[in-house]
Every structure is written in C-alpha cells, then in structure tokens.
C-alpha positions, 0 to 999 in steps of 0.5 A, spaced: 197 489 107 192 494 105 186 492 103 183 491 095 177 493 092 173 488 091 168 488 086 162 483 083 162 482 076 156 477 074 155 475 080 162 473 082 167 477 087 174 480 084 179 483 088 182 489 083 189 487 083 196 489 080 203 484 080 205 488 087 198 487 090 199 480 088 207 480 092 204 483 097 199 477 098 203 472 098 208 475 102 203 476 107 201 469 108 208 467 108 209 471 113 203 470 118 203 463 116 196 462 114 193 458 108 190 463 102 187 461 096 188 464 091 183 465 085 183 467 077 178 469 073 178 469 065 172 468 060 172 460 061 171 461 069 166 466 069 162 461 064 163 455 068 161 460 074 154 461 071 154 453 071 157 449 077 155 450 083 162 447 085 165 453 082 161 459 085 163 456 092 171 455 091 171 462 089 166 464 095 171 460 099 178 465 095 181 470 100 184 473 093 181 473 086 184 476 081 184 477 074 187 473 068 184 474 062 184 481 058 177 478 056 174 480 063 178 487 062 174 488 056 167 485 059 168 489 066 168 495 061 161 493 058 159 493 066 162 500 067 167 498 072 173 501 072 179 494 071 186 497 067 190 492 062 195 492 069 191 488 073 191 482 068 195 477 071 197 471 068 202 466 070 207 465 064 209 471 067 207 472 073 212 466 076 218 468 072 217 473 077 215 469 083 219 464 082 226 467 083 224 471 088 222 463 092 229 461 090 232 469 093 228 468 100 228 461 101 221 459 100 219 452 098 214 450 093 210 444 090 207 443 083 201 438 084 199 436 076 199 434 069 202 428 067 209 425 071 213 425 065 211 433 063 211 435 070 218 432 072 221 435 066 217 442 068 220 441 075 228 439 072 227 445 067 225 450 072 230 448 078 236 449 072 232 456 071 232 458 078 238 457 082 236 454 089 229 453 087 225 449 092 220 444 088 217 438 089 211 436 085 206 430 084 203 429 078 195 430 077 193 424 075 190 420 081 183 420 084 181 426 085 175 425 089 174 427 095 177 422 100 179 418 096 186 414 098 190 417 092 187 424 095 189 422 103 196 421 100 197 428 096 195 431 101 199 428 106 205 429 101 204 437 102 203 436 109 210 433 110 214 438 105 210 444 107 210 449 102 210 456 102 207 456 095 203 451 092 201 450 085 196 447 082 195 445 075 190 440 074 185 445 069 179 448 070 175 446 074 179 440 077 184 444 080 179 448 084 174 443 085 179 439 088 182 445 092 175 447 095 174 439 097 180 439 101 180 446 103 182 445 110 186 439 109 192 443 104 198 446 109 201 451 104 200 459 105 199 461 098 195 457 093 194 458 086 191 454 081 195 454 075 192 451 069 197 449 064 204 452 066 208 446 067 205 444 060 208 450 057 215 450 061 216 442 060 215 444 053 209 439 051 205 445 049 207 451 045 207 457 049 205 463 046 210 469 045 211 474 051 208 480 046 201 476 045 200 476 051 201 483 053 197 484 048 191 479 051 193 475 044 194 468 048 188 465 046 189 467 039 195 464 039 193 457 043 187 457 038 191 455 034 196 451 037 189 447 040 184 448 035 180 441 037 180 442 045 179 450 045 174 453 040 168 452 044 172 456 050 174 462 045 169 461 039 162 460 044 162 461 051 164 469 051 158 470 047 154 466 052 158 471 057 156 477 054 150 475 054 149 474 061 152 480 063 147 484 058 141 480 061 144 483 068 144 490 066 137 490 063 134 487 069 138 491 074 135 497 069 127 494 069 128 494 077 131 502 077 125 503 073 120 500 077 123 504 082 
C-alpha cells in the first residue's frame, strides 16, 4: 500500500488518512498477515496524551493513526496543517462500511467489550444486518490488568478464533491500555479501538443522527444524551487542548527568534 503522511500534532503522530486509505490499511494487513494497530485521535485523546504516559506509548506503538473527531480537524488548522473534514473518520460510519464488506470477503471479526447483555444484543443486531458476518465477542468486564487470568483467557479466546478484524471497545484509555499491554499477544491483523460502538448498535445509548455527524455535531448530541459523564470532556478539555497547542506555538516561535 503506498505511504501516508504523518504529521505530529502536540507531540502525538497522525497519519493523514481518508475511508479509502483506511480500506487499504486493513486490506494489507489481512492479506499479509500481519498484526496492525489501528489508532484514533479526537479531542479527549489528545487530552489524555498530555497526561498518561501509557497512552503516549500505545500511539508510539500504532502502525496507523487517524483522525475521529472534527475537533482535531479545527485544531490542525490552528497549527497550520493542512487536515480536510474527508479525513475525519468516525466508526458509526466507518463500520457500516467495513462490516459488509467482511461479510462479502469472508473475514471474521471479534467484538471484545462493553457489558455481556449489550454486547450480546449488539453482535445479534449486527449479524441480522449483515448476512454472513462472522462475529464473535466477549464482554469487557473482566480484569483487564496485564496477566491477569481473565486477560490470559481473552487473549486466548482470540487466539483460538483468529480474527482478521478485532474490535475493541472498552473506552478510553482502557481499551488502548489494554491493547498496548498485550500487543504482542493479540492474533488479529486489523486492530481498532472502538469506543462506544456496540453501546450505540445494541441501542443502550442513543446514537446521534448520521447529519450531525457529518457535520462533526456528534458531541453536541451525546452531551446532551450523557450530560453527567461528557461535560468535562466537551465542556474543559478542548480548552486545556487549545491551550497546550498555543503554548507549543509560542515556544517553537521564541526558538526561531533566538535563533
């Protein structure tokens, strides 16, 4: 596949990426065989990677990082880097495209998260959807610590099923820290974290309009929807983000000066 442009935004690397890149991505890995992690960036990651340093080294360890968010669009644009509203990927859509197109080619996929019951209506969901999905899940309530017998089992469970695409959505960070612990351990080719999917397909939280999310309104819409648990991440953090880019900027600018 060719190579994408990779660009550093407050410290973190994103490779500038469109829905056909992305196809190519997975398709590569599935064809060759290998294991690819793939990474998202929105506003709240790039929060939590000023902060943990676990998170800082899972997307060190990413093959592939793309944008979710229109937030990291808006704020590339403060930094003068050239990111388009095309390459803003989010999973609601994304997978109503990816999913059909495992069920056309035969590739199996496992959903590990959330709780049993939602994941288990999810995955039934998703199976009636999709004629001849392959899909197996486990919940994500289970010791996640690295090591843990809960953790030996999952990733045995994988191993034993072999997916070519794995899903994971366990939120953030959880869901990367436990990909970064178990890196090497996880059999799959394409590997996505991803968030609240199934919790939006089994229906236990509302899923915002396909417009507002063309039109980067989905955090208004789960504001709204999750007022208690989402106001600090839509309502602080991009200001703390903000923050961090200018103070970047104004240092890079004093260095250019000195010099």
């Amino acid at each position: 596949m060719p190579s994408l442009k990779r660009i550093d935004l407050l410290g973190s690397p994103i490779d500038i990426m469109d829905v056909e890149d992305l196809d190519k991505v997975v398709e590569s890995a599935i064809e060759t065989g290998e294991r690819k992690i793939i990474g998202n960036h929105n506003l709240h990651s790039l929060f939590l990677y000023q902060r943990d340093p676990v998170m800082r080294s899972y997307y060190g360890a990413a093959h592939h990082i793309h944008v979710d968010g229109m937030g990291v669009v808006l704020l590339a644009r403060i930094a003068k880097i050239a990111l388009e509203r095309k390459h803003r990927i989010t999973y609601l859509d994304y997978f109503a495209h990816l999913l059909p197109m495992a069920a056309q080619r035969g590739w199996r996929v496992f959903y590990l998260g959330t709780k049993p019951e939602v994941v288990a209506r999810g995955v039934s969901k998703l199976r009636q959807k999709y004629e001849g999905l392959q899909i197996e899940f486990a919940h994500g309530y289970f010791d996640q610590r690295p090591g843990s017998e809960d953790s030996e089992s999952i990733l045995r469970t994988i191993a034993t099923y072999r997916p070519h695409i794995l899903l994971i959505g366990m939120g953030m960070p959880n869901q990367e820290r436990w990909v970064y612990h178990h890196r090497d351990q996880i059999e799959a080719n394409a590997i996505f974290n991803a968030g609240g999917y199934m919790d939006y397909i089994a229906g236990a939280v509302p899923s915002p309009p396909r417009w507002m999310g063309r039109m980067g309104l989905e955090w208004l819409f789960r504001l709204v929807a999750e007022p208690r648990r989402l106001a600090s991440r839509y309502l602080i953090e991009p200001w703390y983000v903000i923050w961090a880019l200018l103070a970047m900027r104004r240092k890079q600018q004093s260095a250019t000066d000195r010099a």
